[in-house]
Structures are given as structure tokens and as C-alpha cells.
C-alpha positions in Angstrom: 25.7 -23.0 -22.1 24.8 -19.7 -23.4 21.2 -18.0 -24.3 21.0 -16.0 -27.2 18.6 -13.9 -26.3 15.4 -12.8 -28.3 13.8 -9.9 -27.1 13.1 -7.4 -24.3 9.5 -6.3 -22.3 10.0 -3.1 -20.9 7.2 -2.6 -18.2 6.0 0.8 -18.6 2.0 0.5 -17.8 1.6 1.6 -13.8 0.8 5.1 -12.1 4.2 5.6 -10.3 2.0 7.6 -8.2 4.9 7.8 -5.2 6.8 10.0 -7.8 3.8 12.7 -7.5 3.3 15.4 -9.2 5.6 15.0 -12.0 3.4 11.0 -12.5 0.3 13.1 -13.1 1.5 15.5 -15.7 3.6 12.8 -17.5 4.5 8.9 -17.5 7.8 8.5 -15.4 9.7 6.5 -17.7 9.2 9.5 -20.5 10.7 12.2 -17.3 14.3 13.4 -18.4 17.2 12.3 -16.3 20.4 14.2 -17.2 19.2 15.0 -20.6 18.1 11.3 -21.3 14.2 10.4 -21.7 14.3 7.2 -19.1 13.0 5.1 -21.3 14.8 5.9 -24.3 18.0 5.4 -22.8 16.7 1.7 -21.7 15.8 1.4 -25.4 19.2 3.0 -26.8 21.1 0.7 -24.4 19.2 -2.3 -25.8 19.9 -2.1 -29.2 23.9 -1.5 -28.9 23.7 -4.8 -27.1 22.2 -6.0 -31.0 19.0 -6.5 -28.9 16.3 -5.2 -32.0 12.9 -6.9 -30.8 11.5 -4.9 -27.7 8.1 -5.0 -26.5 7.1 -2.1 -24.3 3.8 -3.0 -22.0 1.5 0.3 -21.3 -1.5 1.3 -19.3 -1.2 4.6 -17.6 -1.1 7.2 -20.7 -0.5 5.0 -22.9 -0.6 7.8 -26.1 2.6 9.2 -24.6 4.7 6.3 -25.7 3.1 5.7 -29.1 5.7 7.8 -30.9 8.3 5.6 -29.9 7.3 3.1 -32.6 8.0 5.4 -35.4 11.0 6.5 -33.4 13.0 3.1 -32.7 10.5 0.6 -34.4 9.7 -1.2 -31.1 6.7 -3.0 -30.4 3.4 -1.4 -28.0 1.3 -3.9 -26.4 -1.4 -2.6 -23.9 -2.1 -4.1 -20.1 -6.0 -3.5 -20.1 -5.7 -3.8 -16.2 -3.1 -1.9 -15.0 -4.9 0.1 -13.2 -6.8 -2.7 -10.9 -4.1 -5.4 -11.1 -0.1 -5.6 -10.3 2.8 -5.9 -12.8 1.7 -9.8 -13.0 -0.7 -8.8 -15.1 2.0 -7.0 -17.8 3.7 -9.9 -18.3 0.4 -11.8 -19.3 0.0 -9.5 -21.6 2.8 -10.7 -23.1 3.2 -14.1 -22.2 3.1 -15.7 -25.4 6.2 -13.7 -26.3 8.4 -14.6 -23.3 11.5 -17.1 -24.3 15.4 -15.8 -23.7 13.9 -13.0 -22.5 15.2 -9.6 -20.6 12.3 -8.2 -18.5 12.8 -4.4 -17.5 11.5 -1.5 -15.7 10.7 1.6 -17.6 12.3 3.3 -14.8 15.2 1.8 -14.1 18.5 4.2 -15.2 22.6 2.1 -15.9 25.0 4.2 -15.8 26.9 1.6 -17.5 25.2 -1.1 -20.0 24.2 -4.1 -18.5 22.8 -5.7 -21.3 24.4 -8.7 -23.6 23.7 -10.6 -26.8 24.1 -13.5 -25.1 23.7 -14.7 -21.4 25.1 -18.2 -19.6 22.1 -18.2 -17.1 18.9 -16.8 -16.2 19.1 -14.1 -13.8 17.7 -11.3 -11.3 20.5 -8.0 -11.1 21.0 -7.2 -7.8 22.9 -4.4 -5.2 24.3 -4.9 -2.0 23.3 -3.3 1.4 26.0 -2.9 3.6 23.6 -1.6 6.2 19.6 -1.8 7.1 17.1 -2.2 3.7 13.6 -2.7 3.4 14.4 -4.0 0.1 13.4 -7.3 -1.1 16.6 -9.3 0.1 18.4 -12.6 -1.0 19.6 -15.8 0.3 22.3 -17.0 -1.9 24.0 -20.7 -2.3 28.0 -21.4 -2.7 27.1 -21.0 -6.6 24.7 -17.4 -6.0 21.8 -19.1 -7.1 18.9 -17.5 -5.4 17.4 -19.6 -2.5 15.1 -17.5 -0.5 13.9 -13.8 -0.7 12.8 -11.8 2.4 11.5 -8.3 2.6 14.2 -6.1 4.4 17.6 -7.5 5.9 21.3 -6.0 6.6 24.7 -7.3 4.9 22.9 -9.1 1.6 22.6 -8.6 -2.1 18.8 -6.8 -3.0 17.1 -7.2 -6.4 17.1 -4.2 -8.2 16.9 -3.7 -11.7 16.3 -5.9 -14.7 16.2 -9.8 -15.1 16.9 -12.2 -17.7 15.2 -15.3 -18.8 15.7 -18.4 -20.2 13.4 -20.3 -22.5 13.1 -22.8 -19.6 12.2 -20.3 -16.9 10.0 -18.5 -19.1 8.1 -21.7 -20.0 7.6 -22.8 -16.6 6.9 -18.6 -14.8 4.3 -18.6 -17.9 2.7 -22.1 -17.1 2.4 -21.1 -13.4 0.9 -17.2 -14.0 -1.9 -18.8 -16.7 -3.2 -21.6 -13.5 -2.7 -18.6 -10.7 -4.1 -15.6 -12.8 -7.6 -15.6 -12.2 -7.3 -16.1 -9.0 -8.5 -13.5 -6.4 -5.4 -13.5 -4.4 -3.2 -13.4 -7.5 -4.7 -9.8 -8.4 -2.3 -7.7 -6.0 0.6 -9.5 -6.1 4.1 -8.4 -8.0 5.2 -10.9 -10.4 8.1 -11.4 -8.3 5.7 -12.7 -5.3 4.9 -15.1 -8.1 8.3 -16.1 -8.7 9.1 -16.2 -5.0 5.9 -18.8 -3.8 7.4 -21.2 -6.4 11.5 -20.9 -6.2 11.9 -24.8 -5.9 10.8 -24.5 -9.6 11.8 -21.2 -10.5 15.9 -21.1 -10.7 17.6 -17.9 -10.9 21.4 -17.0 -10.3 21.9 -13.1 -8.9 23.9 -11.0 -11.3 25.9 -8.7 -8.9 26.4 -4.9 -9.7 28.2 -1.9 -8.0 25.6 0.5 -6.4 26.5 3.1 -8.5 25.7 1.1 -11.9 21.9 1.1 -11.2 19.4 3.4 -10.1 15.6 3.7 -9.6 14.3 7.0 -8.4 10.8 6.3 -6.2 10.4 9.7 -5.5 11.4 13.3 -6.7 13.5 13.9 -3.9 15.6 10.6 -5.0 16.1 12.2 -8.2 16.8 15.4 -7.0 19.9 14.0 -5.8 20.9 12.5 -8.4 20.2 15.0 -11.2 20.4 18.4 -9.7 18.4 20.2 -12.5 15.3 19.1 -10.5 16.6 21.2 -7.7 15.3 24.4 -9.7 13.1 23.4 -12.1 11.0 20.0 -12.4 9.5 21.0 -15.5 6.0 20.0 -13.2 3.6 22.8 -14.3 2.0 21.7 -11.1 5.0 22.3 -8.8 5.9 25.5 -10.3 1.9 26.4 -9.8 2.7 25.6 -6.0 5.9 27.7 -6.0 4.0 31.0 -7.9 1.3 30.4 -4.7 4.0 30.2 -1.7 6.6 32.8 -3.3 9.1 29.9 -3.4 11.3 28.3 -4.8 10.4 24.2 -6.3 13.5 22.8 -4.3 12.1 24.0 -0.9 8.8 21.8 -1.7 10.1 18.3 0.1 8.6 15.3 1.7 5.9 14.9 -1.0 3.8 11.9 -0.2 0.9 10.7 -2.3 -2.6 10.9 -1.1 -5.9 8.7 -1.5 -9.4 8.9 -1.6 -11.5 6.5 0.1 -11.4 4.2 -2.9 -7.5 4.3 -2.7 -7.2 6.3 -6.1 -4.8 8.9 -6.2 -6.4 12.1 -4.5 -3.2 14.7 -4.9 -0.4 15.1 -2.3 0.7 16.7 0.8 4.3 18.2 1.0 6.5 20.3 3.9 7.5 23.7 2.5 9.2 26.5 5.1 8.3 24.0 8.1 4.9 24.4 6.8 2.7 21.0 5.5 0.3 21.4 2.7 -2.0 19.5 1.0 -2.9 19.9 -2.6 -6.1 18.4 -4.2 -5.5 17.3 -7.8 -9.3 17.1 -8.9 -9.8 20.8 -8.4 -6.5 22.1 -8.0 -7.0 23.6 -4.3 -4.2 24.1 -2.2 -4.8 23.3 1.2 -2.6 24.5 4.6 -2.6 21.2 7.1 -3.6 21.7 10.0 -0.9 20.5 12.8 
């Protein structure tokens, strides 16, 4: 049996704050990757599958994406609590409009178009680690449906990337998020913790791609290997602040990890530049030396 599928949700409402600075100047799924806005290519990609109905979910600066209405007549729908709740909490906001559904990341870049008018079974895409990942791993039957998920493994197929999902599947994820969303534990957890506490229920067959089909970039320094341009110039007014300050260049500021106030909100970053570790405070703009 095939699924004719109805729409796409494109989740594009978090902070990405591990991709700091370039999160706090602009929405990671509107950065440029080899010419491409992220997002728009996801879009693009969509729609030469015939796919025309596309919700996009946002939070996090959400008036960056409103020109993409005009631009490719999609559909904005706003997560009120992105900002204290997990990606559950997107696809709530869009429950009522889940049926042969594809559910994407904003930030997710195929090289080569995964995406189909119609689709035999629901599914989760998925890469294979030859070696140690701390990915979310899977335990497959003779047939590749998915029977158990572990976080890290070696030698086993590793969601990545979009899903697809049947009017059955969507029916029964949405029944169980509406009895589990108010619930206190629910608040931090991925939808895919969701799907995972309830896989005797929840049937989903892995979809196998070659590593080099999709990517995700969680940090610059991901992307900088896979588009170059970043090397030299970020377009971060932030960064090239940072570079004016250290008479250097932006590729020799590496290892950037997020920072957090006391609240766990997003404080600035610390980076390594010339064996050298800084710290740089976002409310005020102060660059700080680290003291070893």
C-alpha cells in the first residue's frame, strides 16, 4: 500500500544555540549553505516532489521567516513555548494537521532529494556508523522495522534527518502527545523520546541513506567543513567583531562552545584562538581572556 502524502511541518522554532554566534545574529535554518538559504532548499526540494502544502513551526525570531509566505506560499504557525519546552511541543502546535505527513528539520541539508509523492510505509531516515556514535541508535528486525532505540552504539543505522508519517501513526503519536502533554515530565522531552516510550504502538520502518546524502551541521566548525566559505568569512558581525579585536583571522576562532547563565539561558560563548581561550559576553558585548 502506498501513502499519498499531504503535507510537510518543517520545525524551525528552537535557539540552535550550539551553532553560536551565527544563532544569535540569525535563525539557523535562514544561514546560507553553498549559496542555498537551508530552509529554502528544504522548501524547493519539497515542492519538486509535487509536495505544495507545507507548514513551517516558529518560535525563535519568528519575523525572519515571515517573507517566506509571500515567497513560496507556505503556511507559518507559531510554537508559543519554544523557548521553555522541546520540539514535542511543535508538533502540538500542529497536531490537528498531522495525517500522511513528512516531519522535517529546518536544518537538515540532501544533497540529493529524498522526498516522494507517495510513500509505502511510515518511516524515520537514517545513516550508518561504521564506528563509535553518540547518536540515537537502532535495533532493526529481519524486515528494518525499528524495534529499540539506544543513545550511542557502534556498527548500526542512526536517525538522522526527516520522517514520514502515515495517517495511522499520526493518529495514534497525536492521541498519545494530547494525554502526555501537560505533564511535568513531558516538558523536556524530544518528540522522539515520545515516540520511543511507546514503540509497541508506534511502528516505523528505517529508510536507509548513504552518509553523504544527509547532513546536519550542530556547530560552525561542522559547517566549516563542509562549505569552506565559512573558513573566511561567516557573515557573523559578531565573529568578525572578535577577529577586528584579536588581529585575526575568523577561521582561527575554533572550539566555540555555548555558555549559560545561572538560569540556563544563553549567556555568550567561549572559543580557543592562537592557543588562547576566550570568553565573550553577549549582553554587553565584553570580550573576556580565560583564565587557565
Amino acid at each position: 500500500m502506498a501513502y499519498k502524502v499531504d503535507n510537510a511541518i518543517i520545525m524551525a522554532a528552537g535557539y540552535a544555540s550550539r551553532f553560536a554566534p551565527i544563532s544569535y545574529e540569525c535563525p539557523k535554518a535562514l544561514m546560507k549553505v553553498k549559496g542555498e538559504v537551508l530552509i529554502e532548499r528544504q522548501i524547493r526540494q519539497l515542492k519538486e516532489a509535487g509536495i505544495d502544502r507545507i507548514i513551517i513551526v516558529i518560535g525563535y525570531m519568528k519575523e525572519c521567516f515571515y517573507y517566506l509566505q509571500d515567497k513560496y506560499a507556505v503556511q507559518l504557525v507559531e510554537n508559543p513555548v519554544y523557548n521553555v519546552r522541546n520540539n514535542h511541543s511543535s508538533i502540538y502546535a500542529v497536531r490537528n494537521q498531522l495525517n500522511n505527513t513528512y516531519i522535517c528539520s529546518a536544518d537538515n541539508y540532501f544533497t540529493v532529494n529524498p522526498f516522494e509523492s507517495e510513500v509505502e510505509q511510515a518511516y524515520y531516515a537514517a545513516l550508518y556508523a561504521s564506528g563509535e556514535t553518540k547518536e540515537w541508535c537502532l535495533t532493526l528486525d529481519e524486515d528494518d522495522w525499528i524495534t529499540g532505540v539506544s543513545i550511542g552504539g557502534s556498527g548500526q543505522w542512526y536517525m538522522l534527518g526527516h520522517v514520514f508519517w502515515s495517517e495511522e501513526f499520526s493518529k495514534i503519536f497525536r492521541r498519545i502527545l494530547e494525554e502526555e502533554y501537560e505533564r511535568e515530565e513531558t516538558r523536556n522531552k524530544l518528540w522522539e523520546a515520545l515516540y520511543i516510550e511507546h514503540l509497541d504502538l508506534l511502528k516505523l520502518k528505517v529508510r536507509k541513506f548513504a552518509d553523504h546524502e544527509i547532513y546536519e551541521f550542530d556547530s560552525l566548525e561542522e559547517l566549516r567543513e563542509f562549505d569552506r566559505s565559512y573558513m573566511e568569512h561567516s557573515g557573523s558581525e559578531i565573529l568578525q567583531s572578535i577577529a577586528d579585536i584579536l588581529h585575526c583571522l575568523e577561521k582561527d576562532i575554533i572550539h566555540i562552545i555555548p555558555e549559560h547563565d545561572a538560569a540556563n539561558h544563553t549567556a555568550g560563548f567561549s572559543f580557543t584562538c592562537r592557543n588562547c581561550r576566550y570568553i565573550y559576553r553577549y549582553e554587553n558585548k565584553q570580550l573576556e581572556r580565560k583564565k587557565q
